[in-house]
DRENDO-1510 file (C-alpha; in Angstrom, 1 decimal, always signed):
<recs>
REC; n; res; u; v; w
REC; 1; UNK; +72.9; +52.4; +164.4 .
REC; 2; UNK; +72.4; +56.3; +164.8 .
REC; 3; UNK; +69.6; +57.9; +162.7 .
REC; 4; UNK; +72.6; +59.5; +160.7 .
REC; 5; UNK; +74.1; +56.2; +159.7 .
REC; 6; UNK; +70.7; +54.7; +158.7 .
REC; 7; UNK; +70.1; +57.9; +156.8 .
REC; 8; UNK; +73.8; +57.5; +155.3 .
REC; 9; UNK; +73.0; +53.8; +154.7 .
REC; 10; UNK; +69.9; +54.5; +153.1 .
REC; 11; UNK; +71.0; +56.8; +150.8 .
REC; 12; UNK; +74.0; +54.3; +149.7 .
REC; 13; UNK; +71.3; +51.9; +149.2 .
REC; 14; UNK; +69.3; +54.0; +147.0 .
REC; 15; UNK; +71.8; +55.4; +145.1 .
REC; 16; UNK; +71.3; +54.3; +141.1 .
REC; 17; UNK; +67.6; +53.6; +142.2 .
REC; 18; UNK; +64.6; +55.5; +141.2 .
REC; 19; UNK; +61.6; +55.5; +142.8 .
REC; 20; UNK; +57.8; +54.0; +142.1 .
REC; 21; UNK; +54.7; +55.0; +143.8 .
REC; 22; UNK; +52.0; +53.2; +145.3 .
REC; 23; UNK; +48.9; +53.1; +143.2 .
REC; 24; UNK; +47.4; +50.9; +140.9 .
REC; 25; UNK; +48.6; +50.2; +137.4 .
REC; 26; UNK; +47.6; +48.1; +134.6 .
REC; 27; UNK; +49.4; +44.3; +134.5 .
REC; 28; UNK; +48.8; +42.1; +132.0 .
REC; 29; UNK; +47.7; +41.6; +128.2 .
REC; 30; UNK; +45.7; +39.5; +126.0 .
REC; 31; UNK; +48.6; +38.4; +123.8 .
REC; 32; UNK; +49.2; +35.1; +125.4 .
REC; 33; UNK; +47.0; +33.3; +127.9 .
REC; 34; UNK; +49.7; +33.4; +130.6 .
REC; 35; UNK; +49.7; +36.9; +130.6 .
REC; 36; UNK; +46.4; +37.4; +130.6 .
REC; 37; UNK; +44.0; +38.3; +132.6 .
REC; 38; UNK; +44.1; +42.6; +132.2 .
REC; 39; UNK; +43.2; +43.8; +135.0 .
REC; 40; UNK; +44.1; +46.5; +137.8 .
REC; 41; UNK; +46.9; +46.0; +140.3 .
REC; 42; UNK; +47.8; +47.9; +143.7 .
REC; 43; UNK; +50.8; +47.8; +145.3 .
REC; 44; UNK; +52.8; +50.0; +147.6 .
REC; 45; UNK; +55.7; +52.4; +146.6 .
REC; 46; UNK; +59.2; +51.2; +145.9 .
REC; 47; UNK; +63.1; +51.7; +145.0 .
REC; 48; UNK; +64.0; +49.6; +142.1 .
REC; 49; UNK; +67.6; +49.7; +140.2 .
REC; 50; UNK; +67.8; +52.3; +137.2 .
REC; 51; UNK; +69.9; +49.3; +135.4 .
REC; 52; UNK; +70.3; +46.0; +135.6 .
REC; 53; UNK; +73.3; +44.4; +137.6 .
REC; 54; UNK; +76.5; +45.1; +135.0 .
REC; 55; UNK; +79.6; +42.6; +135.3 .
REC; 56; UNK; +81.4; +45.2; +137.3 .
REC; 57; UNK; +78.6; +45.1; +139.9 .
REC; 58; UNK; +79.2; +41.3; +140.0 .
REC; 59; UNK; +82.3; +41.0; +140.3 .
REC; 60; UNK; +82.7; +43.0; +143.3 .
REC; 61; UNK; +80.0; +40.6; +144.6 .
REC; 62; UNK; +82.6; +37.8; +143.5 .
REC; 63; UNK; +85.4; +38.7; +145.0 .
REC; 64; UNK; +84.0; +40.2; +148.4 .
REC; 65; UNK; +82.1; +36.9; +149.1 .
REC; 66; UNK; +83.9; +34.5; +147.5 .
REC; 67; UNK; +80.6; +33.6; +145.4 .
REC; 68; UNK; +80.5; +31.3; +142.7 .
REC; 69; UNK; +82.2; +32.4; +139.2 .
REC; 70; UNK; +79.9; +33.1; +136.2 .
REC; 71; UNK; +79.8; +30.2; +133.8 .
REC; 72; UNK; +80.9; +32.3; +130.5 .
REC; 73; UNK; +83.3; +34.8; +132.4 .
REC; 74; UNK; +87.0; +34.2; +131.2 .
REC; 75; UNK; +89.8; +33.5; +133.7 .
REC; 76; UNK; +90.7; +36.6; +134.5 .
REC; 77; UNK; +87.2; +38.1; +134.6 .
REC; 78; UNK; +85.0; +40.1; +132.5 .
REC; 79; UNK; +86.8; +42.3; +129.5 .
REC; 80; UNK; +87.2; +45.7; +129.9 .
REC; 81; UNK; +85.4; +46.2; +126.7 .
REC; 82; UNK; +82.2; +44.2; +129.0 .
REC; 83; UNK; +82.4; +45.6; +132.6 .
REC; 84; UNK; +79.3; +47.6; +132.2 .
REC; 85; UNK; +77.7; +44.9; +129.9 .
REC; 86; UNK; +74.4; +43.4; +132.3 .
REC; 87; UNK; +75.6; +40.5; +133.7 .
REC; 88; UNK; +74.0; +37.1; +132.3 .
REC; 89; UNK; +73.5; +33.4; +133.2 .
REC; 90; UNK; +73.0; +33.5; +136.7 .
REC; 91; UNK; +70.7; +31.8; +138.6 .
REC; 92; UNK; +67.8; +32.7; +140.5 .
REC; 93; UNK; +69.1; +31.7; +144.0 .
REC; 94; UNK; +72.2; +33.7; +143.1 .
REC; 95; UNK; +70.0; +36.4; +142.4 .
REC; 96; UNK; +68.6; +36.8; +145.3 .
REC; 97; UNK; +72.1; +36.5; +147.3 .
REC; 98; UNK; +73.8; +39.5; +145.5 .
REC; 99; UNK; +70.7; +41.4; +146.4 .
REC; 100; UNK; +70.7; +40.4; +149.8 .
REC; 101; UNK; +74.6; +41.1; +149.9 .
REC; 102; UNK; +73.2; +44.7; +148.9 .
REC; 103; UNK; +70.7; +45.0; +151.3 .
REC; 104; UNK; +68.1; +44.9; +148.9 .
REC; 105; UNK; +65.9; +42.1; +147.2 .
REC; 106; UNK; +64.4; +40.4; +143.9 .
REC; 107; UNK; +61.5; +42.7; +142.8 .
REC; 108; UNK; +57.9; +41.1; +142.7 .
REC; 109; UNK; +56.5; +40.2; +139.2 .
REC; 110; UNK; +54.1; +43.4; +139.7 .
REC; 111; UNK; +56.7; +45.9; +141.1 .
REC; 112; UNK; +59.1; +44.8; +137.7 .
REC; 113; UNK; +56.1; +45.3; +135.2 .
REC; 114; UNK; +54.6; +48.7; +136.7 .
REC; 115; UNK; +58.5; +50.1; +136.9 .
REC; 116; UNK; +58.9; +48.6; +133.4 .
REC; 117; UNK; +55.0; +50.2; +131.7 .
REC; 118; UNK; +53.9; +52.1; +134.2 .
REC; 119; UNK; +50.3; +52.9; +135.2 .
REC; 120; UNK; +48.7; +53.2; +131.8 .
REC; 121; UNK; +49.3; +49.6; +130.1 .
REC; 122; UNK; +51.4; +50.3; +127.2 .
REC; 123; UNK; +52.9; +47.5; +125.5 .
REC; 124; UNK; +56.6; +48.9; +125.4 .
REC; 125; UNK; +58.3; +51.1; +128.2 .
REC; 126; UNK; +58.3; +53.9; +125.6 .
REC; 127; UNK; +55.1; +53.5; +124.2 .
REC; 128; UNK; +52.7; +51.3; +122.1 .
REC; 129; UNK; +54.9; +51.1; +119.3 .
REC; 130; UNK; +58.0; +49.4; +118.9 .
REC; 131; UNK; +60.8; +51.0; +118.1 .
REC; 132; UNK; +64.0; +48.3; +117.0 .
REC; 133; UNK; +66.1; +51.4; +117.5 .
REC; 134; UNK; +65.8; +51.6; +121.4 .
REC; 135; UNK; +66.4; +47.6; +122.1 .
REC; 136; UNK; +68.6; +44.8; +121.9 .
REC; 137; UNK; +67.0; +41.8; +120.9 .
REC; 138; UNK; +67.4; +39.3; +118.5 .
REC; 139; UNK; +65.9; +40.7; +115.5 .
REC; 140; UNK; +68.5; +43.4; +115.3 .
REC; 141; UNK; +71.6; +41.7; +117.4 .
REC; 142; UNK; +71.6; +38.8; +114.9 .
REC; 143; UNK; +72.9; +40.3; +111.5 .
REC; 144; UNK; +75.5; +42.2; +114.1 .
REC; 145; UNK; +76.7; +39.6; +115.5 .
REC; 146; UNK; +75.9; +41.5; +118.6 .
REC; 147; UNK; +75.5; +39.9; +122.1 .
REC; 148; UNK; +74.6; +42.3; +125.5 .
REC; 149; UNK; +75.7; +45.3; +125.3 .
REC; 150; UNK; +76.7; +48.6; +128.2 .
REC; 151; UNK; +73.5; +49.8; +130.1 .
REC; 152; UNK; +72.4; +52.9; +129.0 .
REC; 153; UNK; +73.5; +52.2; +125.2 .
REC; 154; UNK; +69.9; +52.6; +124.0 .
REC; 155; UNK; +68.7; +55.4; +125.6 .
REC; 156; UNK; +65.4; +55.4; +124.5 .
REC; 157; UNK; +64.8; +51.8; +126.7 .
REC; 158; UNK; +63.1; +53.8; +129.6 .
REC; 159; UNK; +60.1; +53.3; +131.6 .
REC; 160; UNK; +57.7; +56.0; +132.8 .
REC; 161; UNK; +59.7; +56.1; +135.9 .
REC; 162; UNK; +62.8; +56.4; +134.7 .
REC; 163; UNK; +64.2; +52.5; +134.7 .
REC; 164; UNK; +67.0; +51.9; +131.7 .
REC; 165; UNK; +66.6; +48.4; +129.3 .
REC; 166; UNK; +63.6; +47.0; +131.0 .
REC; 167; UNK; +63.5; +45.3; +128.1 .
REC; 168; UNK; +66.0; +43.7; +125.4 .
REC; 169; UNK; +69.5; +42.8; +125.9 .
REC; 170; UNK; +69.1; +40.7; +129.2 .
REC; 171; UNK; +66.5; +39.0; +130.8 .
REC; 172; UNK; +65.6; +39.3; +134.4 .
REC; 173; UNK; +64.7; +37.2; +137.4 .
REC; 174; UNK; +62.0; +38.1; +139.6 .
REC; 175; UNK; +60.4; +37.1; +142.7 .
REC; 176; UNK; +57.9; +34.8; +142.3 .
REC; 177; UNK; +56.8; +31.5; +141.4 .
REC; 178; UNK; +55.7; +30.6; +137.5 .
REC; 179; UNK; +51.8; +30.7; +138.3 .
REC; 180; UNK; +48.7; +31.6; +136.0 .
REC; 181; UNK; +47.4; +34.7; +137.2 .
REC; 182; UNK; +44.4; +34.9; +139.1 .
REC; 183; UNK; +42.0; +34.3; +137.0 .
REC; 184; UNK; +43.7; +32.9; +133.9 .
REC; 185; UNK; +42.3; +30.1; +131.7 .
REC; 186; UNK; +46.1; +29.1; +131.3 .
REC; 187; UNK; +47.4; +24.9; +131.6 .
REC; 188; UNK; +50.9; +24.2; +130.7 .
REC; 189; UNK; +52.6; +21.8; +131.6 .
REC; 190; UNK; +55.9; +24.4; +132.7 .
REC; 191; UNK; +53.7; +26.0; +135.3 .
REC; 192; UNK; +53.1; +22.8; +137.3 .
REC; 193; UNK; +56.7; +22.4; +138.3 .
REC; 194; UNK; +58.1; +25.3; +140.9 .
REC; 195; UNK; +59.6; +27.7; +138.1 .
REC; 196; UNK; +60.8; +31.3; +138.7 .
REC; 197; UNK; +59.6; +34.2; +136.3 .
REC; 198; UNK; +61.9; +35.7; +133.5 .
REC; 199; UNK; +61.1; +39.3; +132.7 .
REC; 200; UNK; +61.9; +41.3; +129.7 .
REC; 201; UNK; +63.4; +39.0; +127.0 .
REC; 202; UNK; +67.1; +39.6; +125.9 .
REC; 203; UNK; +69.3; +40.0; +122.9 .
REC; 204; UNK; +69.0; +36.3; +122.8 .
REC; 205; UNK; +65.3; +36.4; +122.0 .
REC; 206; UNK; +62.8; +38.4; +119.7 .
REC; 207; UNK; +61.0; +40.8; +119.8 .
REC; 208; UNK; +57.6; +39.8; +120.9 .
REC; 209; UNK; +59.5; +38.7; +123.7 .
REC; 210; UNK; +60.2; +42.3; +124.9 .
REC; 211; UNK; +57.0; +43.4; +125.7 .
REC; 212; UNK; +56.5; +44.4; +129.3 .
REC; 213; UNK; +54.3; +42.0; +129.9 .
REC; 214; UNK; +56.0; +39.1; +128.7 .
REC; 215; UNK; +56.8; +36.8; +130.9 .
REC; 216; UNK; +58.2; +33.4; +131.4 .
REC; 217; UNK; +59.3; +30.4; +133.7 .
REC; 218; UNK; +62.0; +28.7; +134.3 .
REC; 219; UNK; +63.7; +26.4; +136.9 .
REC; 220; UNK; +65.5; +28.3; +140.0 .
REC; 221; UNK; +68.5; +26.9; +139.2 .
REC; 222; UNK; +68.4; +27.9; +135.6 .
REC; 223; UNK; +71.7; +29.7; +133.9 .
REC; 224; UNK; +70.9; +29.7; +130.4 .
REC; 225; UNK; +73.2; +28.0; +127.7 .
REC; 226; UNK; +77.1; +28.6; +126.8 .
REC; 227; UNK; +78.0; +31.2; +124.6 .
REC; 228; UNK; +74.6; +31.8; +124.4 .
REC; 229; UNK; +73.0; +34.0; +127.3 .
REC; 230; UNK; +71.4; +33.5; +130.4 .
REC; 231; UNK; +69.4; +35.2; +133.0 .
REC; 232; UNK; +70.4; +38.5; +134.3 .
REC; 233; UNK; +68.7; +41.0; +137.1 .
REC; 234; UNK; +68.4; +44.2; +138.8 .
REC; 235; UNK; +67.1; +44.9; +142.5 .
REC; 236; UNK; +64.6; +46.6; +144.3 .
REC; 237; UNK; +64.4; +48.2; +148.3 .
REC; 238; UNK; +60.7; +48.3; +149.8 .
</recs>
């Protein structure tokens, strides 16, 4: 490949991307043991997706590769009306094969939370205080009867850096294994089984649940429920 086509290719691969510089940041809170301990974290700059991975996106993925059809999708596909929704209820291995299909890969549990905070530890991408108005979670989608909805839709959801819906409407897979943090106190029973981290919380959850530090586990193979949401994703590029 000629430097023009990698440059070419890199700029494809970029595109809808923003970018996060090495540094350290602060990870963690004292909330709940298994985010806890706070404490400083370095790690090297980044490309991660401005959204997360819509239907549309998915689809494509779908029908180039033949991959396996999403649980909830109808028939004929995703709506119109649902195209840019995130997509939801896919699993962590399927994850990681639309990202590799893109060239790209799951972000690391640290990379998703600096995008999602960045460096100076606020609870919310925005700030310290929440704001129902600028996510979709549970506490407002209830009495609306209101599932995901189209990236971008609240347009106060964004990081330091400049990610959209970090948290709220859908959660998302990242890297690594389920694990207390170095340091942590933290025995449950759900870490000593080879989970996966959810980041983020979703329309499905509340909102203590969208703090950027939340985080979760569940099993690799784990697509949520029917009708009733899932696990969703966005990418990142070293």
């Amino acid at each position: 490949m000629s430097s023009t086509e990698k440059l070419e290719e890199d700029q494809m691969n970029t595109k809808e991307m923003v970018w996060v510089p090495e540094g350290d940041f602060i990870m963690g809170s004292a909330e709940f043991e298994i985010e806890s301990p706070v404490r400083n974290v370095h790690i090297d700059g980044f490309w991660i997706d401005t959204y997360p991975v819509t239907n549309r996106d998915f689809l494509e993925y779908v029908r180039v590769t033949e991959a396996q059809w999403v649980p909830d999708w109808p028939a004929e596909g995703p709506s119109q009306e649902t195209l840019d929704h995130p997509v939801e209820r896919i699993s962590w291995q399927e994850a990681r094969g639309y990202a590799k299909w893109r060239n790209k890969r799951l972000p690391t549990e640290a990379e998703w939370e600096k995008a999602a905070r960045g460096t100076d530890g606020r609870v919310w991408p925005w700030g310290e205080k929440l704001i129902e108005a600028n996510l979709n979670v549970w506490d407002a989608a209830k009495p609306l009867e209101r599932m995901t909805v189209s990236i971008g839709t609240f347009p106060g959801n964004i990081s330091p850096f400049g990610c959209i819906d970090m948290v709220g409407n859908v959660e998302e897979w990242v890297e690594d294994t389920y694990e207390p943090y170095p340091g942590s106190r933290h025995v449950n029973p759900s870490t000593q089984v080879e989970c996966r981290v959810l980041r983020g919380g979703s329309w499905f959850y509340t909102n203590e649940m969208s703090r950027c530090a939340f985080r979760r586990g569940a099993l690799a193979s784990f697509t949520g429920y029917e009708l009733a949401g899932g696990p969703g994703f966005r990418c990142a590029r070293s």
